[in-house]
Each structure stands twice: as structure tokens, then as C-alpha cells.
KOLSE-289573 format. One record per residue (C-alpha): x, y, z; residue number from 1. Coordinates in steps of 0.1 Angstrom, whole numbers, plus 5000, padded with zeros to 4 digits. Example, Ala and Ser with C-alpha at 12.3 -4.5 7.8 and 13.67 -1.06 7.14 Angstrom:
<rs>
+------+------+------+-----+
:    u :    v :    w : num :
+------+------+------+-----+
: 5123 : 4955 : 5078 :   1 :
: 5137 : 4989 : 5071 :   2 :
+------+------+------+-----+
</rs>
This chain:
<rs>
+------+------+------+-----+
:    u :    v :    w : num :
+------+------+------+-----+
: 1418 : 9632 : 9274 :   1 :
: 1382 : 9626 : 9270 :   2 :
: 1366 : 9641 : 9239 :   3 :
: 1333 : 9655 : 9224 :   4 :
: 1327 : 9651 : 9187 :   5 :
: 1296 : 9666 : 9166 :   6 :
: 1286 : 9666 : 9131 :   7 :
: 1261 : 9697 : 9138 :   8 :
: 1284 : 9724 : 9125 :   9 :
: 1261 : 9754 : 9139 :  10 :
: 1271 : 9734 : 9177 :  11 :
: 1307 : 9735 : 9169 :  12 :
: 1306 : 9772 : 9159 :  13 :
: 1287 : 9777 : 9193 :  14 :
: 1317 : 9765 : 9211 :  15 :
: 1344 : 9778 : 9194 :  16 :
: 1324 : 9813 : 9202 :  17 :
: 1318 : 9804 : 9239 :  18 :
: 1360 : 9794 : 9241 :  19 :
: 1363 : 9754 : 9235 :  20 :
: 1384 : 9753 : 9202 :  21 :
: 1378 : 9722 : 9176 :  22 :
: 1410 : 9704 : 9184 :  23 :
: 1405 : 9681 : 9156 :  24 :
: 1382 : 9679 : 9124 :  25 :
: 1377 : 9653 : 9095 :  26 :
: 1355 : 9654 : 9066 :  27 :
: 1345 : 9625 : 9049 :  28 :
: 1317 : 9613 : 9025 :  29 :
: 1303 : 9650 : 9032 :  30 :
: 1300 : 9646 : 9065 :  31 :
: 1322 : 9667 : 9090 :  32 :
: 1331 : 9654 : 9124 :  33 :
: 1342 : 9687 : 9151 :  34 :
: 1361 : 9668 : 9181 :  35 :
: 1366 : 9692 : 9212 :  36 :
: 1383 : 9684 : 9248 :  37 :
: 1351 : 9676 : 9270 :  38 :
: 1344 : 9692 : 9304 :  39 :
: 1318 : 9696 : 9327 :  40 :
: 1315 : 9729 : 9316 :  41 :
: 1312 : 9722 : 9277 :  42 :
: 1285 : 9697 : 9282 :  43 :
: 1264 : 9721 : 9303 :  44 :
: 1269 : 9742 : 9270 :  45 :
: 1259 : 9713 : 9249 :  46 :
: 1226 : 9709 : 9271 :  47 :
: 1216 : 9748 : 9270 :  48 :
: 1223 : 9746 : 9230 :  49 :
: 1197 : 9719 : 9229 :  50 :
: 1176 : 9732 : 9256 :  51 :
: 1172 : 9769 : 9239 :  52 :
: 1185 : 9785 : 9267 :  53 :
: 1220 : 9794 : 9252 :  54 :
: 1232 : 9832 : 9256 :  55 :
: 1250 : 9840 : 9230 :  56 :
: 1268 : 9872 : 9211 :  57 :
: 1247 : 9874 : 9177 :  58 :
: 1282 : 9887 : 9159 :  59 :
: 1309 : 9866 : 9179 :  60 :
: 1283 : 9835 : 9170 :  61 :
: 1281 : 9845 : 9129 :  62 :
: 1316 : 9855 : 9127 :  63 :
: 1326 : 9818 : 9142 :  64 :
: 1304 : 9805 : 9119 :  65 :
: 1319 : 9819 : 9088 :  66 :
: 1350 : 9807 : 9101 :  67 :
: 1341 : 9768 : 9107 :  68 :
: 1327 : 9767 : 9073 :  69 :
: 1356 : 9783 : 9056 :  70 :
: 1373 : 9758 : 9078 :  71 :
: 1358 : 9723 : 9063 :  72 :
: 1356 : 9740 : 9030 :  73 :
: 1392 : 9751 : 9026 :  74 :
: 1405 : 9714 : 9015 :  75 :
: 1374 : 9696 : 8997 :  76 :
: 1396 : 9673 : 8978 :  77 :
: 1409 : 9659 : 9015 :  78 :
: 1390 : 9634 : 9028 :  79 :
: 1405 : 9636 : 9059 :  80 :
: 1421 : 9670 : 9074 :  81 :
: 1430 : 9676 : 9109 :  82 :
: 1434 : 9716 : 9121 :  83 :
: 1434 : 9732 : 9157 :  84 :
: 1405 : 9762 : 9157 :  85 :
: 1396 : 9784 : 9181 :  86 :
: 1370 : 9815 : 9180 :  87 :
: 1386 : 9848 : 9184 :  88 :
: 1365 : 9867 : 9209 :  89 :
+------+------+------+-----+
</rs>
């Protein structure tokens, strides 16, 4: 399986929203790496993120938000922590 990882947590919480859950996560020296299955489709998302031209649900979008940072935040003593997340939609 081919993978996409990201450390820009407002991009992870895009996904989750738009259906790609963070298969894996790890924190380490305050850093958090989001690791998702990649697809065509995902990095077409990726590019429109970046591009500005992303359509997105302003409360799906701030609701995944609140959860990927409760997420990384629930275990700060861990340096490493590996969880399956998906958005709810």
C-alpha cells in the first residue's frame, strides 16, 4: 500500500473531513506525522488544498479539526502512538 504522510495538521483534518481516515500517526520531538492510504483521488485533494480551490463544509472541517488535535494531544507523554481516525460526516 502506498502512503501519504503530512505534518500540516489543518491538511490532515481536511481529509479526514473529505473521507481519507489517518491510518497511522506518531508524535515525536513535537512534531506529528498524519500517514493516510494515497490515491489519485487524495492527491487531487492535496493539490486543491494547496491551490485554494478546496470546497469544503465550514463545520464538518472545524469539527475534524477538534478531533485531530484532541487526537495527538490525548497521549503527550508517548512519543510514538499509532490510532486509526476517520471524520464522521
Amino acid at each position: 500500500m502506498n502512503t501519504y504522510n503530512t505534518e500540516d495538521l489543518y491538511l490532515a483534518a481536511f481529509l479526514a473531513t473529505q473521507g481519507f481516515p489517518i491510518i497511522q500517526w506518531s508524535r515525536e520531538t513535537g512534531l506529528t506525522n498524519f500517514v493516510f492510504e494515497q490515491s489519485a483521488e487524495l492527491l487531487q485533494l492535496v493539490g486543491a488544498y494547496y491551490s485554494d480551490r478546496a470546497m469544503i463544509s465550514p463545520l464538518q472541517y472545524g469539527n475534524s479539526l477538534k478531533n485531530v488535535k484532541s487526537m495527538i494531544h490525548s497521549k503527550p507523554n508517548e512519543h510514538t502512538s499509532h490510532h486509526s481516525y476517520g471524520a464522521t460526516q
